[in-house]
Backbone bond lengths (Angstrom), bond angles and torsions (degrees), N, CA, C in turn:
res aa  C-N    CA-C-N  psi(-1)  N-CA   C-N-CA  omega(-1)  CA-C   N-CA-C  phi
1 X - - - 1.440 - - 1.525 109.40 -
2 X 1.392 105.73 136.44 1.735 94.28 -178.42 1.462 101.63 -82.20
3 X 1.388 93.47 157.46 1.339 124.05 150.80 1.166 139.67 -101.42
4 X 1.350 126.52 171.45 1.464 122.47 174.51 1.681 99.71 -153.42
5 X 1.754 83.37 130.38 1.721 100.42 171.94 1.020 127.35 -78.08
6 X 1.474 147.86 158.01 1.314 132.32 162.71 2.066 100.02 -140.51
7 X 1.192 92.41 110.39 1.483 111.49 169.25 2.025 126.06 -107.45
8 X 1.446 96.53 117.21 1.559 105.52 -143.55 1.680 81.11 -112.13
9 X 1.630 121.71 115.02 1.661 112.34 171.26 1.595 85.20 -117.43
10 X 1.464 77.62 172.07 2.125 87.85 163.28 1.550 104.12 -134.46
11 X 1.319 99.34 122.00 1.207 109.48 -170.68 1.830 110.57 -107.54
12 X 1.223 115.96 135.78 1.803 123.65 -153.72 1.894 77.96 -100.67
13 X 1.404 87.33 138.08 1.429 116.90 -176.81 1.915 115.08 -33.92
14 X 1.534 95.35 -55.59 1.317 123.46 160.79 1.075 124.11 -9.83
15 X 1.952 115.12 -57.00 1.070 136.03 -139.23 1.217 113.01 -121.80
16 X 1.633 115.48 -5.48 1.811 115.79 -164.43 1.189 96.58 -81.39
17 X 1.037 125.69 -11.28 2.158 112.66 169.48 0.930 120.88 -64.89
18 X 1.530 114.53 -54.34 1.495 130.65 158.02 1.513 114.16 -34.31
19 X 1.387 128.65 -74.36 1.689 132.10 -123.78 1.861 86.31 -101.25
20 X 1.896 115.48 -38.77 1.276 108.34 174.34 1.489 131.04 -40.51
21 X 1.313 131.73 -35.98 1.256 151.82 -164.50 1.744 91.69 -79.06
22 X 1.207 105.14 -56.36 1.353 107.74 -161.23 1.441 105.82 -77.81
23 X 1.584 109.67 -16.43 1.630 98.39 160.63 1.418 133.17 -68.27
24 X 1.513 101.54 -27.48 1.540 114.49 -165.46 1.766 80.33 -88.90
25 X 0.917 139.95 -24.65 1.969 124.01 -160.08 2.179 84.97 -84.35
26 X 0.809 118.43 -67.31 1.261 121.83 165.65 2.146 111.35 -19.24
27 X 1.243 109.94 -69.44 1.321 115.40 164.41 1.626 104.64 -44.19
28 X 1.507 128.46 -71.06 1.120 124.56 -172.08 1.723 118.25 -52.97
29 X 1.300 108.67 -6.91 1.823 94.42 -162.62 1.474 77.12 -112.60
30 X 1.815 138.38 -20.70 1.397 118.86 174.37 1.733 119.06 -69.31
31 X 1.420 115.57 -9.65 1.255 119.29 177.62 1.436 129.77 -73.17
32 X 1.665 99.21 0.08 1.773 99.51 177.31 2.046 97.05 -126.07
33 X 0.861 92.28 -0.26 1.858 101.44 177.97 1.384 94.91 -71.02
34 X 1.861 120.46 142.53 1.070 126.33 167.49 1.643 133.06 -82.10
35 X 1.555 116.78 115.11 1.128 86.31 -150.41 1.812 107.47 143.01
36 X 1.399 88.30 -50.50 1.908 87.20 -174.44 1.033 114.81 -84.18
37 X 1.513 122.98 144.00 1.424 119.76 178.04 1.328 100.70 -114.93
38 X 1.160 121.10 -69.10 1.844 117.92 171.60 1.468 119.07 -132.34
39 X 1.222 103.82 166.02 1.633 122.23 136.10 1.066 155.68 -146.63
40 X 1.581 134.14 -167.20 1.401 121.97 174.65 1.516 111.63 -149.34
41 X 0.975 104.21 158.58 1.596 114.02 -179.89 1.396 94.91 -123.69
42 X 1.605 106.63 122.63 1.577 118.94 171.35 1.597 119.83 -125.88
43 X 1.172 121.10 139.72 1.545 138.26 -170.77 1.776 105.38 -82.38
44 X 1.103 144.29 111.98 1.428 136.59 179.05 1.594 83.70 -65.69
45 X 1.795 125.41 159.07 1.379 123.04 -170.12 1.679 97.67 -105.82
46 X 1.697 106.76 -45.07 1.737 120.60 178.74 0.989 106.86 -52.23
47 X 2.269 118.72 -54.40 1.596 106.88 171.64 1.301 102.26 -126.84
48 X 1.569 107.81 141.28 1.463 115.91 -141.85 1.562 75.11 -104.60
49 X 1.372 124.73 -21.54 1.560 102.05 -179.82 1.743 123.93 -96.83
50 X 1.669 106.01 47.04 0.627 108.77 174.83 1.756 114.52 -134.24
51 X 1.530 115.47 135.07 1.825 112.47 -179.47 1.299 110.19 -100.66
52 X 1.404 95.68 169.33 1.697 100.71 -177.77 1.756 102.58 -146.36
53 X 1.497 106.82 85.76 1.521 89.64 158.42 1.886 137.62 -96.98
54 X 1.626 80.75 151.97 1.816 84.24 -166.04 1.807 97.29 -121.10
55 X 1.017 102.59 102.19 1.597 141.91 -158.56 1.757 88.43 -106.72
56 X 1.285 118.77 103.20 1.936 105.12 167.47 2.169 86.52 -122.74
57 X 1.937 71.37 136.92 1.997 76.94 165.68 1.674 92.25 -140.80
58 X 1.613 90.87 167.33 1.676 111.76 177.12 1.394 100.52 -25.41
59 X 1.058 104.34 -86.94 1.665 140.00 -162.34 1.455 116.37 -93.49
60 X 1.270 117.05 155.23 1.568 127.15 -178.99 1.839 90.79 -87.76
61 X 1.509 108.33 -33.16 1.779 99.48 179.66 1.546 107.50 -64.66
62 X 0.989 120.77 -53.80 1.539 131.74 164.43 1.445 115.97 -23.42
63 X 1.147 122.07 -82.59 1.612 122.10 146.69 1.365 137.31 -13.35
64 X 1.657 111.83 -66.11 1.257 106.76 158.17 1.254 135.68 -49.97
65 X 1.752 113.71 -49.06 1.319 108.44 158.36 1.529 130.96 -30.95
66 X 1.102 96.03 -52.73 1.749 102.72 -163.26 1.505 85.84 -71.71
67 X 1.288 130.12 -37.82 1.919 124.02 -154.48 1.683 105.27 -70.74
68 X 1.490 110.44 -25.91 1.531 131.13 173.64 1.500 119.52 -104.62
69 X 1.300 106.88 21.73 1.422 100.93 168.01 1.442 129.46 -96.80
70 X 1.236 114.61 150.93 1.737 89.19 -172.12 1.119 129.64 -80.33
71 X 1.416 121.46 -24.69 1.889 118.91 154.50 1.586 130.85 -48.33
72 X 1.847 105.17 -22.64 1.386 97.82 154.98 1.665 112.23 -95.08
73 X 1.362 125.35 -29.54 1.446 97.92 177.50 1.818 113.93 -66.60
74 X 1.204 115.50 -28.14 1.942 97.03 163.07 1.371 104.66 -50.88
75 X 0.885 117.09 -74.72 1.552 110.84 -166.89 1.510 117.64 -40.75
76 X 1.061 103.15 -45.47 1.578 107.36 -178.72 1.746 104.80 -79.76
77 X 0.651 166.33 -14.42 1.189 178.00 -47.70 1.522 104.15 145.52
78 X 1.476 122.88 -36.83 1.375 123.13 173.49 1.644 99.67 -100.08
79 X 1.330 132.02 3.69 1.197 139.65 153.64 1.696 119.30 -58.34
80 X 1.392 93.76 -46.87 1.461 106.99 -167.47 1.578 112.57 -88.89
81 X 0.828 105.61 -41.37 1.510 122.60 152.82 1.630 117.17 -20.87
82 X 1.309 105.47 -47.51 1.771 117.00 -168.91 1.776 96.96 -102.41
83 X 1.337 102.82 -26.50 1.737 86.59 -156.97 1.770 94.27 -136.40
84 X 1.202 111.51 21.09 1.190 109.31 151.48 2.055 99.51 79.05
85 X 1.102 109.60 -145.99 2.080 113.17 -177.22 1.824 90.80 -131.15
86 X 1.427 104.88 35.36 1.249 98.46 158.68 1.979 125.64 -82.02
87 X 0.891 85.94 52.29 1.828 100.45 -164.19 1.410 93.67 -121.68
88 X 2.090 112.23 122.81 1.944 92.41 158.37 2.337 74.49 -122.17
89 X 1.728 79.71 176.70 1.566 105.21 176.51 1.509 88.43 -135.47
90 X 1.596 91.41 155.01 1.388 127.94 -168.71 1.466 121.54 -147.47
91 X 1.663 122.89 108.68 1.641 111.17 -151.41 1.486 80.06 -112.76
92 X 1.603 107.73 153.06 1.483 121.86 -175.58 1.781 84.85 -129.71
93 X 1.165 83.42 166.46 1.639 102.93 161.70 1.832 123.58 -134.77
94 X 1.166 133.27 -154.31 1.884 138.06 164.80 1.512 117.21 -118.69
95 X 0.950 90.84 -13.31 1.316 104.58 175.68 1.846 123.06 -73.70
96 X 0.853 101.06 112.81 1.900 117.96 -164.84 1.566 105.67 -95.23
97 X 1.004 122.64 142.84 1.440 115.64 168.38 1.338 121.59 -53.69
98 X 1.317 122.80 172.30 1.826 116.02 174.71 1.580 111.00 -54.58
99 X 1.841 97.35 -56.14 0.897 126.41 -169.84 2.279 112.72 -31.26
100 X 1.025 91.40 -52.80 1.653 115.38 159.86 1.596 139.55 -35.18
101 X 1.437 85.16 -55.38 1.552 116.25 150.56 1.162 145.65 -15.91
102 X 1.741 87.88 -48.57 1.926 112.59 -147.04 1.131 90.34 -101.65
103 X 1.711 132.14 149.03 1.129 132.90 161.83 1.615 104.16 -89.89
């Protein structure tokens, strides 16, 4: 069942030259991983120093892979570097309760 990630950083004004690049290289190395279907990079509008990626793959195994791989921990690792472990993730799924279901 797919999933979809949601990874929320706050990025200091300072720094969006820096950490942007390294969002989109991140996007580029999830496009040959098995497993990914899309993503997005979103701007909060109230606080502009804040991102929102929406990352959906097949599988939650799929995901993990890529979240423990070591071409994303470099990358991420020079993420953290600039903006500190101000980063949370958030895994969703499609799956609805029964309850939901029922007309």
């Amino acid at each position: 069942m797919a999933v979809v990630i949601l990874i929320k950083r706050t990025v200091p004004e300072d720094k969006v030259k820096k950490a942007l690049p390294l969002f989109r290289q991140l996007r580029r190395l999830c496009l040959d991983r098995p497993g990914y279907i899309s993503g997005a990079t979103l701007r909060r509008l109230d606080k502009p120093d804040e991102y929102l990626v929406i990352s959906t793959w097949q599988l939650l195994e799929d995901w993990k892979k890529w979240q423990t791989s070591e071409k994303r921990k470099e990358v991420q690792a020079e993420i953290r570097s600039l903006i500190g472990d101000n980063i949370e993730y958030e895994v969703y799924d499609y799956k609805l309760p029964e309850w939901a279901l029922m007309e």
